[in-house]
N, C-alpha and C positions, 0 to 999 in steps of 0.2 A: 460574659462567658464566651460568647462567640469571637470576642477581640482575642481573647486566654488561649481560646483554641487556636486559633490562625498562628497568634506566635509560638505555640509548639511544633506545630505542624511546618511551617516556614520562617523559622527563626533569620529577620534581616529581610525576609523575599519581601516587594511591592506588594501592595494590597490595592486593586483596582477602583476604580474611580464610583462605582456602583454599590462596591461594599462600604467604603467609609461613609456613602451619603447612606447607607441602612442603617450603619453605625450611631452617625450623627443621631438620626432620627428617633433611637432608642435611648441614648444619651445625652439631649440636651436638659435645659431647664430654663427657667421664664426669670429674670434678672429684673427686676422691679426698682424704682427710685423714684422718692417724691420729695417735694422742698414746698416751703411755705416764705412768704414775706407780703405785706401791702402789694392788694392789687396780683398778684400772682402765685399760685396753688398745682405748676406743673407735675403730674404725673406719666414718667417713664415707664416702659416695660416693652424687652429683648431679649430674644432666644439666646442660650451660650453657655459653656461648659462648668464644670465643676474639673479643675489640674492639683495633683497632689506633686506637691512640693517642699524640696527643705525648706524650712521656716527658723528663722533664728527666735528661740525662745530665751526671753531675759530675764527669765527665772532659773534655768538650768544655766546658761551662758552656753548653749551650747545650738546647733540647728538641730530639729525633728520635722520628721514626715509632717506633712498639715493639709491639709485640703482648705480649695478658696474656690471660689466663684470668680469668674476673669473677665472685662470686658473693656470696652473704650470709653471714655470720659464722655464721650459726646451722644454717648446713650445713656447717661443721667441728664441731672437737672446742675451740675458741678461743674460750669462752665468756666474752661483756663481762659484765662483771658488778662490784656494788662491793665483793663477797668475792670475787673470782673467785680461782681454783685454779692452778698453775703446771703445767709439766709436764716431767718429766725427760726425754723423749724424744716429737719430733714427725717428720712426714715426708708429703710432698706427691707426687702423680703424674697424669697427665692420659693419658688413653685411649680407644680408638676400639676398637673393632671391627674386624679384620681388621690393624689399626698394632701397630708398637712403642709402649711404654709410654715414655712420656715424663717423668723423674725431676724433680720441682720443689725448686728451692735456697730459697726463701722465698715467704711473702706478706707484702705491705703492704697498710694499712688505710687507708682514703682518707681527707684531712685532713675534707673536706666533711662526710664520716658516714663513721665506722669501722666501722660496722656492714658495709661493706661494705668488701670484700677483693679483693684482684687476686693472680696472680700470675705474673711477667713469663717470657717463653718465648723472644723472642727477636726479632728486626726484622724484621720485611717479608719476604719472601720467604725467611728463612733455613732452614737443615736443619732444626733444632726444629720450626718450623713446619710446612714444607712432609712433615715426616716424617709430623705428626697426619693430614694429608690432608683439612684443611676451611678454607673463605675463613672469613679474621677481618670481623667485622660493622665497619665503622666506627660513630662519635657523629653524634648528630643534628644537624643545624646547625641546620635549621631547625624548631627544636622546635615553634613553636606556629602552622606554617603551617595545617595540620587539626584539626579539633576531637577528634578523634577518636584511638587509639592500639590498637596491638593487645595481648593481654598472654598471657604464657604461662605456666600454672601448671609450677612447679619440677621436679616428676616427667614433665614432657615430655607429659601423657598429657591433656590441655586447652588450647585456644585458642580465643580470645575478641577481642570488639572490646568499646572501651568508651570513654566521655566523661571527658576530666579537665579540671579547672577549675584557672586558672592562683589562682598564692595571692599576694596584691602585697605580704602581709606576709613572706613565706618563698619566695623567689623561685626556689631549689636546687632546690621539692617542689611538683608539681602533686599536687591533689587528685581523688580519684576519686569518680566519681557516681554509686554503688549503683546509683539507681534508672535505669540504663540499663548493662546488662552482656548482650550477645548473642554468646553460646557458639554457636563452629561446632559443636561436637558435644552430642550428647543429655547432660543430667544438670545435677546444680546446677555453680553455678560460681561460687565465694566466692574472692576472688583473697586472700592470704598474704601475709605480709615475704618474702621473695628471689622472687617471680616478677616475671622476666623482662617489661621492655616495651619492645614496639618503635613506632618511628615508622608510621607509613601509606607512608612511603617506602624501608622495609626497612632503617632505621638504628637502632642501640639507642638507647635515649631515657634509660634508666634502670633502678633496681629498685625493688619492693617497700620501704623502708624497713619501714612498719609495714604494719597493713594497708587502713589507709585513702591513704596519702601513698605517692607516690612522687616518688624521689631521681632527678635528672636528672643524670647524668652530663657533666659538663662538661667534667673536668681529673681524673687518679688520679694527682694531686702527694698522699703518703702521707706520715700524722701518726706511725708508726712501721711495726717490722717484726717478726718473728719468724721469723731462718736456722731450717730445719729441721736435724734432727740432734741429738746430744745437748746440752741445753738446761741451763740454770744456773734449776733451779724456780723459786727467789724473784724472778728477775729478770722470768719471764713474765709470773708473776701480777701483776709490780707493772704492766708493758706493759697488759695486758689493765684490768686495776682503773683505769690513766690512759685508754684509748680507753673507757670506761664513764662517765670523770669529762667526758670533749668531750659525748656525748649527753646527761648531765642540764643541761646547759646550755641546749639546743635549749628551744624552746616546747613546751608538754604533750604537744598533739596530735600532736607531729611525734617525739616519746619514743617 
């Protein structure tokens, strides 16, 4: 409601660096991932949004609005990799504080960069949804109306403004400009692959790819998927080992 208010009231104006970390703080949710196999039983669990997005549904043949939970591959147990590992058993759930637990059927990996992961909860306004008890973030439209972005380190516990430079060879990934990074709160502040950035207009913009690039969120039309549940191992690792074989493709810096 308060995000609702702001863009009536300054439809396009920057939203300072104080209100989106309040924002954040009312609208995250807890991204949970676990995997099974001999010998290894890791369990994940990271702060990070709920984005509604067109989603192409292949029953209509057509996109609709869809809400997903977003984050990096490297806050699961789904490690890209060109040995990577399979697992005989996976499983997904999204959480709030004070909510019911929210059981996730799969993630897909985004064609654009697999490194990054969705996983879908349900349309607009639905139960899933509205069970979490958080507004889904919309995409930026207009990504490079500000020079500026804000970025949120992964564990929730940093917010920062900062300059990214558009890249005319790699148009997906703005680059980030070390030498201007001003942390609202006391301490260093080195941004990661998977944090979180948002527009100056309170719309996600992207993530972290690596740690210098970040991936713009355009479209999470997904290069594959992995249902949770008990898994056929060879066939994970081979999944995982082909979203490893899309990124070495990518130019160095954006690796």
């Amino acid at each position: 409601q308060l995000r609702d208010d702001i863009a009536k009231k300054i439809p396009d104006q920057p939203i300072n660096a104080n209100m989106m970390a309040a924002l954040y703080s009312q609208n995250h949710v807890n991204f949970n991932t676990q995997g099974k196999r001999t010998l290894s039983n890791p369990n994940y669990s990271t702060k990070t949004i709920l984005i509604e997005a067109p989603t192409y549904d292949y029953d209509l043949k057509k996109h609709v609005s869809y809400v997903h939970a977003i984050t990096h591959v490297d806050q699961s147990p789904l490690r890209i990799m060109k040995g990577a590992l399979g697992w005989k058993e996976t499983s997904g759930q999204l959480s709030k504080a004070g909510r019911k637990t929210h059981h996730l059927n799969h993630v897909r990996f985004l064609q654009s960069d697999p490194r990054i992961i969705i996983a879908p909860v349900g349309p607009p306004g639905s139960a899933p949804v509205k069970a979490l008890g958080v507004k889904p973030y919309k995409l930026a439209t207009k990504t490079f109306k500000f020079p500026k972005a804000f970025i949120m380190k992964k564990d929730g516990r940093m917010f920062g403004e900062v300059i990214f430079q558009r890249d005319l060879k790699n148009r997906d990934y703005v680059k980030m400009d070390k030498s201007f990074i001003r942390s609202a709160f006391m301490g260093e502040f080195n941004p990661t692959r998977g944090d979180l950035v948002f527009s100056q207009t309170g719309e996600l913009l992207g993530i972290m790819a690596n740690s210098r690039y970040c991936h713009i969120i355009k479209s999470v039309d997904p290069a594959a998927a992995i249902v949770f549940g008990n898994n056929d191992y060879a066939k994970v690792a081979k999944t995982l080992r082909s979203m490893h074989q899309l990124i070495a493709t990518k130019p160095s810096e954006l690796r």
